[in-house]
C-alpha positions as CSV (number, residue, x, y, z in Angstrom):
1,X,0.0,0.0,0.0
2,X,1.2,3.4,-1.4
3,X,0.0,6.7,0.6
4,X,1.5,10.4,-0.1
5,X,4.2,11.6,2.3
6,X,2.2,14.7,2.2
7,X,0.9,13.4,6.3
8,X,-0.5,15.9,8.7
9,X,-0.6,13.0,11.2
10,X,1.7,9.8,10.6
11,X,-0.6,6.6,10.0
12,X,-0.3,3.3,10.9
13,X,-2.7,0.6,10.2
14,X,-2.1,-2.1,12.5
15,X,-3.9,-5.2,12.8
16,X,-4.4,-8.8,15.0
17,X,-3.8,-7.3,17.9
18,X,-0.7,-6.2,17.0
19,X,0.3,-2.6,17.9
20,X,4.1,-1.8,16.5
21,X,5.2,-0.9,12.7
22,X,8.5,-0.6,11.5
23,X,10.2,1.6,9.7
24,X,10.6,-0.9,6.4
25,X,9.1,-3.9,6.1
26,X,11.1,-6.9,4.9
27,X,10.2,-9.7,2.3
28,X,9.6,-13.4,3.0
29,X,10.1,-16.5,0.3
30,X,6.5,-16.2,-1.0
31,X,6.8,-12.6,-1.9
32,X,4.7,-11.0,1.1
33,X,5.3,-8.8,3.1
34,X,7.1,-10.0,6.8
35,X,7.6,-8.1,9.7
36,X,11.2,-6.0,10.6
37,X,11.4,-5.4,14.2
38,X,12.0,-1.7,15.1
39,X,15.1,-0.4,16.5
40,X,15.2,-1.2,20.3
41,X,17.0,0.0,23.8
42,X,19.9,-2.2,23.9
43,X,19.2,-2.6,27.7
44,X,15.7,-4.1,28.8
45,X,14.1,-1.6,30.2
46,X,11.1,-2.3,33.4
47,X,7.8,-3.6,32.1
48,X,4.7,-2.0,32.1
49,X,2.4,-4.3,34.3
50,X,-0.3,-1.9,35.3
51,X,-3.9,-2.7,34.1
52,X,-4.7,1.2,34.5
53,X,-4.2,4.1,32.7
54,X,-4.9,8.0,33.2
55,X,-7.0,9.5,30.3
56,X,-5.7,13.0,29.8
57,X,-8.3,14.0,28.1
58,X,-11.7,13.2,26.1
59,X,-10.0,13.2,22.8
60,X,-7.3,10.6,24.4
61,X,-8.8,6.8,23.1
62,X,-5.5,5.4,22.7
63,X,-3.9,3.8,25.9
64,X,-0.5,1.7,26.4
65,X,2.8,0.9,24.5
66,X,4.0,-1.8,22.6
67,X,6.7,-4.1,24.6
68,X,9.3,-6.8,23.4
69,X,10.6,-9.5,25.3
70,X,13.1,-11.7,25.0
71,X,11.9,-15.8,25.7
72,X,13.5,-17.6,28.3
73,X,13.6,-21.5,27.5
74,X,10.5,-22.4,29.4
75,X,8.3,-19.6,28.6
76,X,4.6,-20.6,26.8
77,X,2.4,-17.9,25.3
78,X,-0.2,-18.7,27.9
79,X,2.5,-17.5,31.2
80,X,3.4,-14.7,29.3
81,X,0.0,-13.9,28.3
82,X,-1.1,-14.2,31.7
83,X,1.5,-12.5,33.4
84,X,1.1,-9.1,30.9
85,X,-2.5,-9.2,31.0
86,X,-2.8,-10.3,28.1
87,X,-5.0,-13.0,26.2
88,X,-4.0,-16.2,24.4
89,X,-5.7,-14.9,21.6
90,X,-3.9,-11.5,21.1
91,X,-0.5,-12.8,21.6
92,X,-1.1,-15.0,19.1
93,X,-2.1,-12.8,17.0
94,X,0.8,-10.6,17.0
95,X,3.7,-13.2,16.9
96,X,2.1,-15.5,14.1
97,X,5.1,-17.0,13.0
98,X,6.0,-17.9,16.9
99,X,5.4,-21.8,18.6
100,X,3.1,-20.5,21.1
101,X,4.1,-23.8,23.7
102,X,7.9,-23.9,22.4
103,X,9.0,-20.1,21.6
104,X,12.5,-20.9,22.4
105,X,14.7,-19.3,24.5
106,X,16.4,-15.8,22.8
107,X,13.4,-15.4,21.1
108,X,11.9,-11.7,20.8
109,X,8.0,-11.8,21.7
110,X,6.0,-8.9,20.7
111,X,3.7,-7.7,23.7
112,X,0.6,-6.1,22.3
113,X,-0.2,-3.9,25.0
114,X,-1.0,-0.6,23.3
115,X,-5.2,-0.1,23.2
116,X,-7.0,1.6,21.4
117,X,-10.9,2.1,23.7
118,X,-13.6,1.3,21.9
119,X,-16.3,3.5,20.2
120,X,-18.5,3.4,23.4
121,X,-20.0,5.4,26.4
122,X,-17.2,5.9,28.4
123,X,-19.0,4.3,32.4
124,X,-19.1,1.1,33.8
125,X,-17.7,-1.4,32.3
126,X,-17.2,-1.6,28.2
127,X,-17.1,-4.9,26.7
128,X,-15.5,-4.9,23.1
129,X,-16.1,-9.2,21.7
130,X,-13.9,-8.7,18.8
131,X,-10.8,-8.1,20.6
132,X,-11.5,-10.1,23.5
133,X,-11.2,-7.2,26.2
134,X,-13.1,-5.6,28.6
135,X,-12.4,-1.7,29.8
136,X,-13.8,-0.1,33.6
137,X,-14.6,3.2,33.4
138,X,-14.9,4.2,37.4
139,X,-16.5,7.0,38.4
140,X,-14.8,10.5,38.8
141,X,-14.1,12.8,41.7
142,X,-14.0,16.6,41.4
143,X,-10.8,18.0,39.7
144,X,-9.4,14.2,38.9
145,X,-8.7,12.9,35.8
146,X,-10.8,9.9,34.3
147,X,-9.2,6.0,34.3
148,X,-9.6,3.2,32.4
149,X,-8.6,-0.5,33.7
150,X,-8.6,-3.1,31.0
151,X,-8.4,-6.7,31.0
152,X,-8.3,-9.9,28.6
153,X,-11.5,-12.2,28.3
154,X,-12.9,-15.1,27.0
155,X,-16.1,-15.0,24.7
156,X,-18.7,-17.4,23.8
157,X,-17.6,-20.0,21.0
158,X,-19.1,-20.1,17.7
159,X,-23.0,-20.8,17.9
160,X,-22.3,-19.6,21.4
161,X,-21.7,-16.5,20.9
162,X,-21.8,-13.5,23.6
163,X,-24.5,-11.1,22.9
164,X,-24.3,-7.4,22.2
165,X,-26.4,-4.5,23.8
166,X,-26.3,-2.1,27.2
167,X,-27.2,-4.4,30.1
168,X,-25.9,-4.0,34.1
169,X,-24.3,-5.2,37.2
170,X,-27.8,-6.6,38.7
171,X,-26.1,-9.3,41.6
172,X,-23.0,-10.2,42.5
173,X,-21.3,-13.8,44.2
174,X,-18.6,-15.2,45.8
175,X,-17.7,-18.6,45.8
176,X,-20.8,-19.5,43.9
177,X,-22.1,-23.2,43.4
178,X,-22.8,-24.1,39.3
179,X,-25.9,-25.7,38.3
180,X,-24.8,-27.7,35.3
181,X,-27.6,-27.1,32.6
182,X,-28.8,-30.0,31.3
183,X,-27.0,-29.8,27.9
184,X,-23.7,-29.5,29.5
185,X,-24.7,-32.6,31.6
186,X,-26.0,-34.6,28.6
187,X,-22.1,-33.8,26.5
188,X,-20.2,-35.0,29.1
189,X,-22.6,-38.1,29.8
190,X,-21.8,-38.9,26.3
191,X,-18.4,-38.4,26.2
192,X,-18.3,-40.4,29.2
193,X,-17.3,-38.0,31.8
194,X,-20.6,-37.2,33.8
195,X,-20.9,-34.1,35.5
196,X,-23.1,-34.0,38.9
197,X,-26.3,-31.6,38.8
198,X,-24.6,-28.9,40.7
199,X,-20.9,-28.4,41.4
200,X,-20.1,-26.8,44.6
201,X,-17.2,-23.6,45.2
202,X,-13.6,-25.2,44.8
203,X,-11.1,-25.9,42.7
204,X,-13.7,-27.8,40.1
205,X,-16.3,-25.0,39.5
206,X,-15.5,-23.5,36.0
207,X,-17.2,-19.9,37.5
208,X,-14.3,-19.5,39.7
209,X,-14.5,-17.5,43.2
210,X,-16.6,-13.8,41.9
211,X,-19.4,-13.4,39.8
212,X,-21.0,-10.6,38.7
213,X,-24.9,-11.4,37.0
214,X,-25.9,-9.2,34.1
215,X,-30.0,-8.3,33.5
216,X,-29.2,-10.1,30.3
217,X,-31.0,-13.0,31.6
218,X,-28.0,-16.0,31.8
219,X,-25.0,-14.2,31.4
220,X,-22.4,-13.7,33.3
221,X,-18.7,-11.9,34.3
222,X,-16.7,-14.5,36.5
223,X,-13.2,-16.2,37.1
224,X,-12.5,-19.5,35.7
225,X,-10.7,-22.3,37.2
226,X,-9.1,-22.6,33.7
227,X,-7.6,-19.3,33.3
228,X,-5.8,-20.6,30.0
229,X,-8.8,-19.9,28.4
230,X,-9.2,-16.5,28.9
231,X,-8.3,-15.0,25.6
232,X,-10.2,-17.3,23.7
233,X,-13.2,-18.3,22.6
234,X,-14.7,-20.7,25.0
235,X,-17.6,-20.6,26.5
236,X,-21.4,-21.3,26.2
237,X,-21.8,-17.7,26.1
238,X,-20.7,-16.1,29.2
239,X,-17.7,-13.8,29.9
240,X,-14.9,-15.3,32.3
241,X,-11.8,-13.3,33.2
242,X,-8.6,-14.3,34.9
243,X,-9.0,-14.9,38.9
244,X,-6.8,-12.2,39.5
245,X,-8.7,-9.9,37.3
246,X,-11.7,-10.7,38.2
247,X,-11.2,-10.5,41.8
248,X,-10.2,-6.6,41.5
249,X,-13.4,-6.1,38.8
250,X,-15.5,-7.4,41.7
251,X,-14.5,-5.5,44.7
252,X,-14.7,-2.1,42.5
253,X,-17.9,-2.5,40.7
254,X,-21.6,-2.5,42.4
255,X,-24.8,-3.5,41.8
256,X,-26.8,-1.0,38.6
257,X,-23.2,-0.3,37.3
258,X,-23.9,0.0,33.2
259,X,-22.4,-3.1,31.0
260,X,-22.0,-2.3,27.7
261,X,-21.2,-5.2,24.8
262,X,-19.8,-4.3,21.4
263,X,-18.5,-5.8,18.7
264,X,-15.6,-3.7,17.1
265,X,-13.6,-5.4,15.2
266,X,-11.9,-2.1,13.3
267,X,-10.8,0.6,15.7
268,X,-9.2,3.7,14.8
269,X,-6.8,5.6,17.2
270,X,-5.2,9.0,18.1
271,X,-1.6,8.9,20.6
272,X,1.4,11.2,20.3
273,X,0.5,13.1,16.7
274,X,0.1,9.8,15.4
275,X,-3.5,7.8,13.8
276,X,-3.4,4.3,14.8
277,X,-5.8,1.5,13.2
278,X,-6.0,-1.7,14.7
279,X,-8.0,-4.5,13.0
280,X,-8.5,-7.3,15.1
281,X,-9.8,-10.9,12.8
282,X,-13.8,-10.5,12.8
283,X,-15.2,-13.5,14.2
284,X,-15.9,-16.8,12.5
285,X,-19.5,-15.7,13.0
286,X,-19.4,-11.9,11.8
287,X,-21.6,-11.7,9.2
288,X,-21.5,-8.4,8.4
289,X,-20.0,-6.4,5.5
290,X,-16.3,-5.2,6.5
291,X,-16.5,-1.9,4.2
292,X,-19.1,-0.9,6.5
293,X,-16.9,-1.9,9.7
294,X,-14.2,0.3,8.2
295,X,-16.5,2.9,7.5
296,X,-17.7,3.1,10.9
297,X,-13.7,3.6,12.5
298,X,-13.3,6.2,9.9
299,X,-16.4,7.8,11.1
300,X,-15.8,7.3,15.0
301,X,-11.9,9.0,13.8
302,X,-13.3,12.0,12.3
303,X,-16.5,12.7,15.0
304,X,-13.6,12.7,17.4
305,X,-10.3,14.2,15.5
306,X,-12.3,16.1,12.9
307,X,-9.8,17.7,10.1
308,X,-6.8,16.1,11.1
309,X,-8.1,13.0,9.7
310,X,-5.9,13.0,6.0
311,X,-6.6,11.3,2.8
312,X,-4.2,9.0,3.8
313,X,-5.9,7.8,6.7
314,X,-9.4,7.5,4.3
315,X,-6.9,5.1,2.2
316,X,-5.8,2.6,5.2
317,X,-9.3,2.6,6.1
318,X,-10.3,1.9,2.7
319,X,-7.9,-0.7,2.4
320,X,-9.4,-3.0,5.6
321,X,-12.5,-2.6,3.5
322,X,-11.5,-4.7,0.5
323,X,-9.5,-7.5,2.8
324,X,-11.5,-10.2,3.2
325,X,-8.9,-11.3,6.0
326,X,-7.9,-8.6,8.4
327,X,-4.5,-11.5,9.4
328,X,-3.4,-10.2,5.8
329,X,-2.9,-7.0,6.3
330,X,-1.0,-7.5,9.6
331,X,2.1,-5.4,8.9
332,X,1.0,-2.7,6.4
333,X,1.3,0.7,7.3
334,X,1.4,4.3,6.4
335,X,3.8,7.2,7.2
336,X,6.9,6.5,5.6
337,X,8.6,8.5,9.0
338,X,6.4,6.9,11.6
339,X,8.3,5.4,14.5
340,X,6.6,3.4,17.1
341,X,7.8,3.2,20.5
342,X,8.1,-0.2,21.3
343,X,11.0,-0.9,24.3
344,X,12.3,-3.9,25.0
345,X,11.4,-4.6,28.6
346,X,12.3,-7.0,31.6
347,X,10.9,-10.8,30.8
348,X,8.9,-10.9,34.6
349,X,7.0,-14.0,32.7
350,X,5.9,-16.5,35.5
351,X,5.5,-20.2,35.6
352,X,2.1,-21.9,35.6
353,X,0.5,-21.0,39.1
354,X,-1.2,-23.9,39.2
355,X,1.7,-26.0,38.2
356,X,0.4,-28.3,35.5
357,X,2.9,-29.4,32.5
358,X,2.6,-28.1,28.9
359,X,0.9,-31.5,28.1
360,X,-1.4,-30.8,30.7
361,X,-2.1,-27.0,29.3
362,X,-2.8,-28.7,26.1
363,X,-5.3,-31.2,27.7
364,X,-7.2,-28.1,29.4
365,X,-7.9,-25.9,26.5
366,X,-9.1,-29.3,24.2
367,X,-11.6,-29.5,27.1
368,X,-12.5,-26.3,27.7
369,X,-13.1,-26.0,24.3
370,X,-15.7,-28.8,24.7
371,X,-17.9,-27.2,27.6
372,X,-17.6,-25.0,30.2
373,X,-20.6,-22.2,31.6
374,X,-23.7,-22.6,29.5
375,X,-25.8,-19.3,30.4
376,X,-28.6,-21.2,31.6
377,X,-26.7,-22.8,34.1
378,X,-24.6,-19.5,34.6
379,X,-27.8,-17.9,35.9
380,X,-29.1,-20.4,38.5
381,X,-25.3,-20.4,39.9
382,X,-25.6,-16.6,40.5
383,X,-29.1,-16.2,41.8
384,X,-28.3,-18.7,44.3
385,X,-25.4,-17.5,45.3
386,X,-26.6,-13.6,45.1
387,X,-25.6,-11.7,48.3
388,X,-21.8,-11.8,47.8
């Protein structure tokens, strides 16, 4: 993709969760276009671990920087995921070419941790399905500046998938029991692993310790008790969240707190005189017409930055609109100058907390692709355990 040099703002479109563009781009042996890391700091410099970030303004929507890390030998895409707060998904996404269980030590992993918010209200809590994140708007005090706190998640699968609309915070539970819907009970009965009618609060209950009920009536924010999950696209429906992440999401959100769900799978993105547009894949189950989707970020970028959207920018829109794949147009980019900031940071990656081998991660996430909360059974778990 050819744009003029002629750039009020630099452009970079940006895609699969991936937020750094170098200054060239390199060739591979099929004659497509493969990524060239940027220039980094020779010395690692301390990672960025915080879930929060201060909004200066209204017109800010872009949060975050990119990292890089270099693998250590043991090091999965699920601990590292985890212990950036990021999803499965997303790192994926931005290291394609990467064995996400076997990176090898040396290796340099991309850390996608530059966001841009979604096109939403910004209160409560703001749920974007297409890139697998959720964002907490708290209130705000007198003379303070607004936050936002974000956080991977896992979705409903496909024919599962987690709805759309405005709903709210209605109950909330701690340590809740799970009563298995039947549908889950009749899958596992026929693959010969039979599930009781309820599961009581432990180490088994796929809703983990907090839970927070929705007026959408069977759906769900909780933990999970396979937190390798989160990130993907798992569940019957509801929304689960790492027990860490969940636990803070609980203690600062009450009951009538707004929930909004969207699915925004083109995003376009305003940080240090630079337009940034991130394409996340749509979902197997997007049906709808991606010249539309792209005309909706372009429309969201100019209500917000008005003329110093360029022609430029209309043409990197333009050119998610004719790619049937947003994975294809992973490293293109306008703004022949534009520098990211990506830093190579610390590797603070930690083990598995729960200890189990990389055959055993393997194991969970073929069966938690299987099953896991259904929404009918989501609901009865909460309203039983309502009060916490």
């Amino acid at each position: 993709m050819k744009l003029g040099l002629g750039l009020t703002a630099a452009v970079l479109l940006l895609s699969g969760c991936s937020l750094l563009a170098p200054p060239q781009l390199g060739s591979d042996e099929g004659g497509r276009r493969a990524p060239v890391l940027p220039r980094l700091n020779s010395e690692p410099q301390p990672a960025t671990g915080a879930h929060t970030y201060t909004l200066a303004s209204q017109r800010q929507n872009t949060v975050g920087r990119v990292q890089v890390i270099v693998a250590n030998e043991s090091d999965t895409f699920s601990d590292i995921a985890r212990s950036y707060g990021l999803g499965y998904d997303e790192l994926r996404l931005a290291n394609p070419d990467i064995d996400p269980w076997l990176p090898g030590a040396g290796t340099q992993i991309i850390l996608p941790t530059r966001f841009v918010l979604p096109d939403a209200p910004r209160e409560g809590v703001v749920l974007n399905i297409a890139a697998k994140r959720l964002f907490y708007y708290p209130p705000v005090a007198d003379g303070e500046l607004p936050t936002v706190s974000t956080y991977p998640i896992g979705i409903g699968r496909e024919g599962w998938a987690t709805p759309v609309g405005v709903s709210k915070v209605i109950a909330k539970a701690k340590d809740p029991a799970w009563y298995v819907p039947a549908s889950v009970r009749k899958e596992h009965r026929e693959a010969g692993d039979p599930l009781p009618a309820v599961v009581p609060a432990g180490p088994d209950n796929p809703l983990g310790r907090h839970v927070l009920k929705l007026d959408m009536p069977g759906y769900l924010l909780h933990g999970t008790n396979q937190p390798y999950g989160v990130g993907m696209r798992v569940s019957h429906g509801c929304v689960r969240l790492y027990p860490e992440d969940i636990e803070v999401l609980y203690s600062a959100v009450g009951l009538g707190v707004s929930v909004t769900l969207v699915n925004q799978p083109v995003l376009a993105g305003w940080q240090d005189a630079y337009f940034f547009i991130k394409a996340y894949p749509p979902l197997a189950d997007d049906e709808r017409d991606a010249a539309q989707l792209a005309a909706a970020a372009l429309a969201h970028a100019r209500a917000r930055f008005g003329d110093t959207v360029t022609e430029s920018f209309d043409a990197a829109v333009a050119q998610i609109a004719t790619t049937a794949n947003a994975r294809a147009i992973r490293w293109e980019y306008a703004g022949i100058d534009a520098l990211t900031d990506a830093v190579l940071v610390e590797n603070v990656t930690r083990g598995p907390q729960e200890g189990p081998s990389r055959e055993e991660v393997l194991a969970l996430i073929d069966e938690v692709m299987q099953d896991e909360d259904a929404p009918d059974g989501a609901a009865s778990s909460a309203a039983s355990s309502d009060g916490g």
